[in-house]
C-alpha positions as CSV (number, residue, x, y, z in Angstrom):
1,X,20.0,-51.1,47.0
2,X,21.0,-49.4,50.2
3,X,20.0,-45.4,49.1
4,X,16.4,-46.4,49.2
5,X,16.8,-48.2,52.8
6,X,18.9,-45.1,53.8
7,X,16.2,-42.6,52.9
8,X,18.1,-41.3,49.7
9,X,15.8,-41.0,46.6
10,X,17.2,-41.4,43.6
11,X,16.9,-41.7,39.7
12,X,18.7,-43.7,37.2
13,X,17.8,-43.0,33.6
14,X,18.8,-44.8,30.3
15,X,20.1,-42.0,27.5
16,X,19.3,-42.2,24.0
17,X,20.8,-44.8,22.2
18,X,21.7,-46.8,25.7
19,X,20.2,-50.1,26.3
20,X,16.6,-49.4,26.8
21,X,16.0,-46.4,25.2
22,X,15.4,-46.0,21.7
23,X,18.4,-46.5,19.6
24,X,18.1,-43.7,16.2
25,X,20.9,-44.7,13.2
26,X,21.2,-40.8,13.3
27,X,25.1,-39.9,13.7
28,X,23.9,-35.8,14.2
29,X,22.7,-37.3,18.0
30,X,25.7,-38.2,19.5
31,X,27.0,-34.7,20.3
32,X,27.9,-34.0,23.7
33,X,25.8,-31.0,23.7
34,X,22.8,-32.6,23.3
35,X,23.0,-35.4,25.9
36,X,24.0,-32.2,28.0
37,X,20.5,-31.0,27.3
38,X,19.1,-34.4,27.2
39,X,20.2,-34.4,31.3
40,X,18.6,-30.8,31.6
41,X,15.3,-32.2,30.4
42,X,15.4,-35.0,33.0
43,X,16.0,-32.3,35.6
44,X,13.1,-30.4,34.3
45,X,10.8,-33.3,34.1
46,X,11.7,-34.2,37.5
47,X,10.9,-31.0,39.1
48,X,14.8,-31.2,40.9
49,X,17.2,-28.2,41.7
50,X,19.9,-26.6,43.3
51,X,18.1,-27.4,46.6
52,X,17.9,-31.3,45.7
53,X,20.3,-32.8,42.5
54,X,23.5,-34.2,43.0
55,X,24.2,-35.5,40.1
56,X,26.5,-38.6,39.9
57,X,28.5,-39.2,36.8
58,X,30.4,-43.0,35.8
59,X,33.0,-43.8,33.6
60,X,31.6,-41.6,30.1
61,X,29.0,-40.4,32.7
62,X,31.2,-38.7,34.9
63,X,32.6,-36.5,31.4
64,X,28.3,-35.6,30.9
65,X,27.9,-34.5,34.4
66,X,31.0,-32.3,34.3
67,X,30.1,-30.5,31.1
68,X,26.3,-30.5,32.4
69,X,27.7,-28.9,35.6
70,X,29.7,-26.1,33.5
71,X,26.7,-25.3,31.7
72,X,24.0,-25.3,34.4
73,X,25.9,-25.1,37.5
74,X,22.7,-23.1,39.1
75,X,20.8,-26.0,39.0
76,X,23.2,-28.3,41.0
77,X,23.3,-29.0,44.6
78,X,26.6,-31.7,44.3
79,X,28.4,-33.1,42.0
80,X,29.6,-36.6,42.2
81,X,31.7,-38.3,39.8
82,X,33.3,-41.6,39.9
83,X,35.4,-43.8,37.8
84,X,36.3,-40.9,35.2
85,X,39.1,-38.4,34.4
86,X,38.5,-34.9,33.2
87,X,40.5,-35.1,30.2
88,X,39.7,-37.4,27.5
89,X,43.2,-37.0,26.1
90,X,44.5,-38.2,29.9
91,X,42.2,-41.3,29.8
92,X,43.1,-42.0,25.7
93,X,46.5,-42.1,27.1
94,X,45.3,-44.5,30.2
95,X,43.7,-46.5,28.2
96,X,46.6,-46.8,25.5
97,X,49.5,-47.4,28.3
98,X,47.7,-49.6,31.2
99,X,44.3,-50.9,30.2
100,X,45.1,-52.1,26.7
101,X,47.9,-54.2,27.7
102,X,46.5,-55.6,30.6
103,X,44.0,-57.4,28.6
């Protein structure tokens, strides 16, 4: 709520197969290459750039952004990514040895 007060414009969008967006029973979708393109469409669609997208990644968000940025880095002004290691074998492990049995 305060980007908008602080002049930052910003867009939030719901993938394929998240909560709003349509949900296919099609198992060929969920390849991380094609969200990667499914974030280059939004980009296009938008009309944003290297001169105007920083792209924020959370949590599995922050693993799309930092493939997105490997494969488009010219379009990329920032890159922000919170909540999220780079290695899903690293955050398995996490997950495994500190999250699991603190629930």
């Amino acid at each position: 709520s305060y980007l908008p007060r602080a002049g930052v414009e910003y867009y939030y969008y719901d993938q394929l197969g998240s909560a709003y967006s349509d949900q296919p029973d099609e198992p060929d979708l969920w390849e991380l290459p094609r969200f990667v393109d499914e974030v280059e469409q939004v980009r296009q669609a938008l009309g944003l750039g290297a001169d105007n997208l920083y792209l924020y990644g959370q949590s599995w968000g922050g693993i799309l952004a930092i493939e997105y940025a490997l494969k488009y880095p010219q379009h990329l002004a920032g890159l922000i990514i919170s909540n999220m290691m780079a290695s899903i074998p690293a955050y398995n492990d996490y997950a495994n040895t500190v999250l699991m049995p603190a629930s």
